[in-house]
mmCIF file of the C-alpha atoms, coordinates in Angstrom:
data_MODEL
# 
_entry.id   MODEL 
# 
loop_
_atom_site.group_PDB 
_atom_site.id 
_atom_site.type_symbol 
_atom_site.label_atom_id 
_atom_site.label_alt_id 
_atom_site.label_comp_id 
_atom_site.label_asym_id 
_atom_site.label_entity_id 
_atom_site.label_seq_id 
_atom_site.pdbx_PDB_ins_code 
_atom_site.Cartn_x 
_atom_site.Cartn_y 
_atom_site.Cartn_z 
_atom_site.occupancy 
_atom_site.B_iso_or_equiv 
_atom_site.pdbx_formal_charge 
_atom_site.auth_seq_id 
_atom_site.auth_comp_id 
_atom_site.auth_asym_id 
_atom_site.auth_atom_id 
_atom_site.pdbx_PDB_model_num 
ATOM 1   C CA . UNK A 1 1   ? -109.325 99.053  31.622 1.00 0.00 ? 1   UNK A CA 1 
ATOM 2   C CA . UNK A 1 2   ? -109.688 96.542  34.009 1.00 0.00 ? 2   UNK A CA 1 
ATOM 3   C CA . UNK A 1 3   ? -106.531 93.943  32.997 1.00 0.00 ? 3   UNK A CA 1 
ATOM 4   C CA . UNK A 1 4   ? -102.979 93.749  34.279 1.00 0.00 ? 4   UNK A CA 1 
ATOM 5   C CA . UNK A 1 5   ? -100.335 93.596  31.942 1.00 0.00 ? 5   UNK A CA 1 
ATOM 6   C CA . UNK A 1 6   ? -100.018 90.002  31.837 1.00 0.00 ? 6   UNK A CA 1 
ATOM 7   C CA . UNK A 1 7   ? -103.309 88.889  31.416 1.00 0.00 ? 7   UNK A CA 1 
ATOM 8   C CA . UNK A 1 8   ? -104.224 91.507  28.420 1.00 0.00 ? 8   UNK A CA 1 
ATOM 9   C CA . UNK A 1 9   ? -106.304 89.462  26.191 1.00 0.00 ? 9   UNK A CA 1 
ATOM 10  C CA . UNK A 1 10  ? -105.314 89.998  22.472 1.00 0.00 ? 10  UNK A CA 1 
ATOM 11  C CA . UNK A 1 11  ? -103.805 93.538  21.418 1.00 0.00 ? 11  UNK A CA 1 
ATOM 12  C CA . UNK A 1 12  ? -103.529 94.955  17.760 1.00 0.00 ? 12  UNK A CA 1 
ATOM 13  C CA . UNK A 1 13  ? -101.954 97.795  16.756 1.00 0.00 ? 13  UNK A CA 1 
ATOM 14  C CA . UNK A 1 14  ? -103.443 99.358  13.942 1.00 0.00 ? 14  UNK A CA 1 
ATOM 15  C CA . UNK A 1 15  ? -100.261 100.731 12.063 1.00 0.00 ? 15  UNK A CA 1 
ATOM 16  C CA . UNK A 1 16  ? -102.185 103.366 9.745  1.00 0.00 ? 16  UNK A CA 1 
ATOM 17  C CA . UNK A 1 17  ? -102.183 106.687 11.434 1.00 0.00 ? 17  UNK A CA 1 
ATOM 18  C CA . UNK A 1 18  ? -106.493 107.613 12.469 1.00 0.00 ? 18  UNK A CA 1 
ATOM 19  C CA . UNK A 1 19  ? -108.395 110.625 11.977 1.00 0.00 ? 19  UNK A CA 1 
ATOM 20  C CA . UNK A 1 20  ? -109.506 111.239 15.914 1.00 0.00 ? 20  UNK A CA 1 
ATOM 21  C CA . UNK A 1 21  ? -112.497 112.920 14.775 1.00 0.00 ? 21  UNK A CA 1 
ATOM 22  C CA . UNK A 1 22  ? -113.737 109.094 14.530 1.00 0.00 ? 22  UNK A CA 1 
ATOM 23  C CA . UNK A 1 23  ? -115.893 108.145 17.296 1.00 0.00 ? 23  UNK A CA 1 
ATOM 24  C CA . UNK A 1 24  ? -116.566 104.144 18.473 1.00 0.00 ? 24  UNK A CA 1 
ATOM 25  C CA . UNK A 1 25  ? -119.049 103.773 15.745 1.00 0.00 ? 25  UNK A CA 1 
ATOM 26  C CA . UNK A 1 26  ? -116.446 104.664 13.339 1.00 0.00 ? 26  UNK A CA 1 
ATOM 27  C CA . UNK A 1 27  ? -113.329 102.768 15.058 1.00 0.00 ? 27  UNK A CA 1 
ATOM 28  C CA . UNK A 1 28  ? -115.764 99.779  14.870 1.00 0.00 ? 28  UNK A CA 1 
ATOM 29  C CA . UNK A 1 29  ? -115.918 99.792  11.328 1.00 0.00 ? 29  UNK A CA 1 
ATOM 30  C CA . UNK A 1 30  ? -112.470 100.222 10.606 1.00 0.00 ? 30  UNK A CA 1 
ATOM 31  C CA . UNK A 1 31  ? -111.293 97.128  12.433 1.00 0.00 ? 31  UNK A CA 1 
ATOM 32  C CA . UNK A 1 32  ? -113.981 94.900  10.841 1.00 0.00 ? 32  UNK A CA 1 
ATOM 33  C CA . UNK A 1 33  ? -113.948 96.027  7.371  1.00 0.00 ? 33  UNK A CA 1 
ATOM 34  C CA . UNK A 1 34  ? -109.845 97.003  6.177  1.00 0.00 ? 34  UNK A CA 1 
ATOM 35  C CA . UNK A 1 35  ? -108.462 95.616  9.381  1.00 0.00 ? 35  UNK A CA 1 
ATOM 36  C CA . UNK A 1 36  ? -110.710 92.186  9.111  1.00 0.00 ? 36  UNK A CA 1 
ATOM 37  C CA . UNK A 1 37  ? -110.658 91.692  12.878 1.00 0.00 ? 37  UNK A CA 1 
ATOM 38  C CA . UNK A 1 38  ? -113.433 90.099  15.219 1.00 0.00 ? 38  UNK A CA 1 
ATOM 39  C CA . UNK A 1 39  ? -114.216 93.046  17.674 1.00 0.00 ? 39  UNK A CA 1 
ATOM 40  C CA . UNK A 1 40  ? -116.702 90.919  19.719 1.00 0.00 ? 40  UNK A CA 1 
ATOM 41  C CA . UNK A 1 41  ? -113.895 88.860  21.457 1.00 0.00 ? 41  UNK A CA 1 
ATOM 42  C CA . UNK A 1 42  ? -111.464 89.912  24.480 1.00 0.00 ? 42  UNK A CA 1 
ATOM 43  C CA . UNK A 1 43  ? -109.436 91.964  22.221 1.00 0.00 ? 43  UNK A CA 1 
ATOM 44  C CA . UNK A 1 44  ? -107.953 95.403  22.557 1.00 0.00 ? 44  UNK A CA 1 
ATOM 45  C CA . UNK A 1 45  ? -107.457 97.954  19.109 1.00 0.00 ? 45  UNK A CA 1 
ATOM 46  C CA . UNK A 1 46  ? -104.821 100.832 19.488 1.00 0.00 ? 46  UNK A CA 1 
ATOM 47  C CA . UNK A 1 47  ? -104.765 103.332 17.317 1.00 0.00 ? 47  UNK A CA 1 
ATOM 48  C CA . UNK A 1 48  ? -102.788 106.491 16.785 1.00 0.00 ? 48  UNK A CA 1 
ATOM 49  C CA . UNK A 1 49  ? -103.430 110.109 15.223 1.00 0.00 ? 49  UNK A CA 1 
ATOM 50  C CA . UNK A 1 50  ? -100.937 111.378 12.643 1.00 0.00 ? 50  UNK A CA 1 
ATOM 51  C CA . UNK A 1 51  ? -99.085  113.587 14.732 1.00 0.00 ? 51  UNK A CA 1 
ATOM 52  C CA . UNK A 1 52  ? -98.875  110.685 16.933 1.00 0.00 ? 52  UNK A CA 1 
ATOM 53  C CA . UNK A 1 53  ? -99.513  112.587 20.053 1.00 0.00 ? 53  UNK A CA 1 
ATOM 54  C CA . UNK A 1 54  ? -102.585 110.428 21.005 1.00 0.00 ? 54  UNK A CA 1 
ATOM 55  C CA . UNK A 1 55  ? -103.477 107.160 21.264 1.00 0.00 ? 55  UNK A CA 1 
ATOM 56  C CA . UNK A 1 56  ? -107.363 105.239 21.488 1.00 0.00 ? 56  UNK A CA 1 
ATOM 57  C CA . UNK A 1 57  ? -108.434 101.822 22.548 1.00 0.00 ? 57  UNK A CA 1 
ATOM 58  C CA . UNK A 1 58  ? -111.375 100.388 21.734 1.00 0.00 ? 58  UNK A CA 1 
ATOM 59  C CA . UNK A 1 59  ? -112.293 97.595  23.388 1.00 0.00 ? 59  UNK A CA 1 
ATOM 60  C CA . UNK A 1 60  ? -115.685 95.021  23.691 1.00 0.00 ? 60  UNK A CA 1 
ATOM 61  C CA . UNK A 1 61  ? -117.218 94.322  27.293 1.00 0.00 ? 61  UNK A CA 1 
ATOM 62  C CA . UNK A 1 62  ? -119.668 92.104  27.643 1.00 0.00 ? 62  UNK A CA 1 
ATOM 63  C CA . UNK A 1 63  ? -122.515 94.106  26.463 1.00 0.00 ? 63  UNK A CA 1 
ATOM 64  C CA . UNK A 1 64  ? -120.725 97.593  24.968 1.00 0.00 ? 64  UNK A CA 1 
ATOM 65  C CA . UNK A 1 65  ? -117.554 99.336  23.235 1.00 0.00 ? 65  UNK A CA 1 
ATOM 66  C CA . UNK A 1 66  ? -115.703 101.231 25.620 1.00 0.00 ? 66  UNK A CA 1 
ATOM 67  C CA . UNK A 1 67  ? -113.279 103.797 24.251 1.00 0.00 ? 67  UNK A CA 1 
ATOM 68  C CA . UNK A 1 68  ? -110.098 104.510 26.088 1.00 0.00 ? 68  UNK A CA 1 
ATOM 69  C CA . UNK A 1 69  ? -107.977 107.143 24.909 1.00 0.00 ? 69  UNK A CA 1 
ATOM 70  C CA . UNK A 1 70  ? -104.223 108.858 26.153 1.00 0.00 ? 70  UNK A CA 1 
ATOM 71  C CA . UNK A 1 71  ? -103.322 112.187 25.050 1.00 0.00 ? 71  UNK A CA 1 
ATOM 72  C CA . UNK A 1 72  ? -99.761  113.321 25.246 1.00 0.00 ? 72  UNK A CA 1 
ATOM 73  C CA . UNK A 1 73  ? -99.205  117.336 26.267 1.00 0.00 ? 73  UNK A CA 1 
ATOM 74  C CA . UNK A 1 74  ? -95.678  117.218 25.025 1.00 0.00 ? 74  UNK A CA 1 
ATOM 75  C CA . UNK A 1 75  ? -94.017  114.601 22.427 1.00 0.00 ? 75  UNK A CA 1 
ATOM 76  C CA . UNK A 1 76  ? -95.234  111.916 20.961 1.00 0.00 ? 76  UNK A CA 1 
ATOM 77  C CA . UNK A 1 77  ? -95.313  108.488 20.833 1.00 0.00 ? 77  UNK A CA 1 
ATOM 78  C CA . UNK A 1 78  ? -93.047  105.802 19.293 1.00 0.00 ? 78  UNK A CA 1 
ATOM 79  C CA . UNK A 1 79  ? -95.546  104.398 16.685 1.00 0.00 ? 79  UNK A CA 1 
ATOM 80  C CA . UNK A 1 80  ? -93.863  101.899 14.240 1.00 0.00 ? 80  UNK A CA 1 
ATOM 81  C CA . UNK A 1 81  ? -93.607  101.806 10.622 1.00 0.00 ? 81  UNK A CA 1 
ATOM 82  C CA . UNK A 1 82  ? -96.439  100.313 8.372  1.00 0.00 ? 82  UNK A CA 1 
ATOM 83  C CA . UNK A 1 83  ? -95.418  97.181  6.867  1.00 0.00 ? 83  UNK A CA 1 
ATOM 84  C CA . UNK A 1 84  ? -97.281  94.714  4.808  1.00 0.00 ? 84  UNK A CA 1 
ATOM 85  C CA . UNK A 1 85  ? -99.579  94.349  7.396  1.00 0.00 ? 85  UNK A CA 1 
ATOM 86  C CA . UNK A 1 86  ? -102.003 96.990  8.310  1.00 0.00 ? 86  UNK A CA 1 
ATOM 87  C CA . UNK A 1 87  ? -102.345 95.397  11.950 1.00 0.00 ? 87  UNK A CA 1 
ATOM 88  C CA . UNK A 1 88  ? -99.394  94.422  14.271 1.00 0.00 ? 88  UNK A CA 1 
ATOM 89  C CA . UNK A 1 89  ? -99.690  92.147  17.079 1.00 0.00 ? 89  UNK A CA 1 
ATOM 90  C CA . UNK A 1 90  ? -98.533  93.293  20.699 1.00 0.00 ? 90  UNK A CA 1 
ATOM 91  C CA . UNK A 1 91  ? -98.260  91.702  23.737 1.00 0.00 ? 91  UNK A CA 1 
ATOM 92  C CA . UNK A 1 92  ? -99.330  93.441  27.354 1.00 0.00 ? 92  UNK A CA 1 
ATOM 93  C CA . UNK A 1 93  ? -95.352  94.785  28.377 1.00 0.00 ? 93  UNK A CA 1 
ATOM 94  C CA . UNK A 1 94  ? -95.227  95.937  25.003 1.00 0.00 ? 94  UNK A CA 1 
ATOM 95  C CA . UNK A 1 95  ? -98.958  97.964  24.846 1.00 0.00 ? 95  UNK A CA 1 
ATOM 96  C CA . UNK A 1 96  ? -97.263  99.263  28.325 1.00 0.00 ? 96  UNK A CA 1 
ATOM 97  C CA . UNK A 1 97  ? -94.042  100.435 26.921 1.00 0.00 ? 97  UNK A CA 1 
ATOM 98  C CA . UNK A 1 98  ? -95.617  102.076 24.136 1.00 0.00 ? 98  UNK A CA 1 
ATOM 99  C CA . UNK A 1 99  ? -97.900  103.994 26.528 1.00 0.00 ? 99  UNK A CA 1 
ATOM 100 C CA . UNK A 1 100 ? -95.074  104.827 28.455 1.00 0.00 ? 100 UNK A CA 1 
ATOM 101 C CA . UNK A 1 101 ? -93.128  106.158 25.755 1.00 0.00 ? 101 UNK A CA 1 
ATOM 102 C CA . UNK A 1 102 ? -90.798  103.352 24.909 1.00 0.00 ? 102 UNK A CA 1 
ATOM 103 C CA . UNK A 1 103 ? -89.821  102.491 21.001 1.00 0.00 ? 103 UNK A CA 1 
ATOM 104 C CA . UNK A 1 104 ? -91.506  98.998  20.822 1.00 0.00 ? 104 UNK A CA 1 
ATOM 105 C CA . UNK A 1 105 ? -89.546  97.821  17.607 1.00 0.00 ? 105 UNK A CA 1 
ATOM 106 C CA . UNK A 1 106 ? -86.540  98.057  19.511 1.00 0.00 ? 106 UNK A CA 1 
ATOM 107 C CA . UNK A 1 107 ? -87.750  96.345  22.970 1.00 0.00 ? 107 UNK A CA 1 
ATOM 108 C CA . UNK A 1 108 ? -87.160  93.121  23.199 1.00 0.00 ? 108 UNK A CA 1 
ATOM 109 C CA . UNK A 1 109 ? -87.206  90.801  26.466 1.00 0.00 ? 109 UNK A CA 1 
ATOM 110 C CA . UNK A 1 110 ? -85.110  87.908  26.482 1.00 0.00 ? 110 UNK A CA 1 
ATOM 111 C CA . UNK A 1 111 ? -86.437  85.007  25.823 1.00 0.00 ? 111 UNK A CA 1 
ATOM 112 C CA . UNK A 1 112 ? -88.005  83.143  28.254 1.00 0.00 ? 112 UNK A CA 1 
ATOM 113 C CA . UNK A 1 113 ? -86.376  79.402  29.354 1.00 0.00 ? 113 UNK A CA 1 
ATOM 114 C CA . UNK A 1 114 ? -89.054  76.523  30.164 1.00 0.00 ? 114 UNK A CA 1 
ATOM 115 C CA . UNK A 1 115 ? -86.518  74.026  32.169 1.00 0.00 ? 115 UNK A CA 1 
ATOM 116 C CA . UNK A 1 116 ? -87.570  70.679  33.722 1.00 0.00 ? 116 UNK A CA 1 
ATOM 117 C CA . UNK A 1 117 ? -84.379  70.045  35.697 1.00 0.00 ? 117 UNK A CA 1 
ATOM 118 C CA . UNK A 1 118 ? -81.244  71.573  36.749 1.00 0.00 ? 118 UNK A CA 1 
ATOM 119 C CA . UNK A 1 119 ? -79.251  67.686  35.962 1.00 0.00 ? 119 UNK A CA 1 
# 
């Protein structure tokens, strides 16, 4: 991928677990027909096997899907619960914790203070 964490564009977390079998073609699909998601913008889709041991990102740039994918060799990842929603939104430090092993639900940074003067 070519972003920084804080200038991902968009990220989604697709909370249903994926068969990996699926290829782009397939990802593709699932994000514009249940998910109901534009892929052709600056936006990122995660999604997680069952066993939760991998993760794939499929992602639009400029003229192609590319497919990035992490595969754990022990563990697995923190993947939260499926809610209402069949997508959850994330923002960059939170794609990164969850890469990095970190329970997302429970992450929280404090919340940032826009100040104009110190009077």
């Amino acid at each position: 991928m070519r972003w920084t964490a804080g200038e991902l564009p968009a990220v989604y977390l697709c909370l249903s677990p994926v068969d990996f079998r699926k290829g782009m073609r397939t990802l593709a699909v699932l994000v514009e027909s249940p998910l109901q998601q534009d892929l052709f913008t600056e936006t990122l889709f995660v999604f997680c096997n069952r066993p939760r041991t991998s993760i794939k990102i499929l992602y639009w740039q400029r003229n192609g899907f590319c497919l990035w994918q992490k595969r754990l060799e022990k563990g697995h990842f923190f993947w939260p619960k499926q809610e209402a929603e069949a997508v959850m939104t994330l923002t960059g430090q939170q794609l990164e914790w969850l890469l990095e092993g970190y329970d997302i639900t429970r992450l929280k940074p404090h919340e940032t203070l826009h100040y104009h003067s110190v009077l």
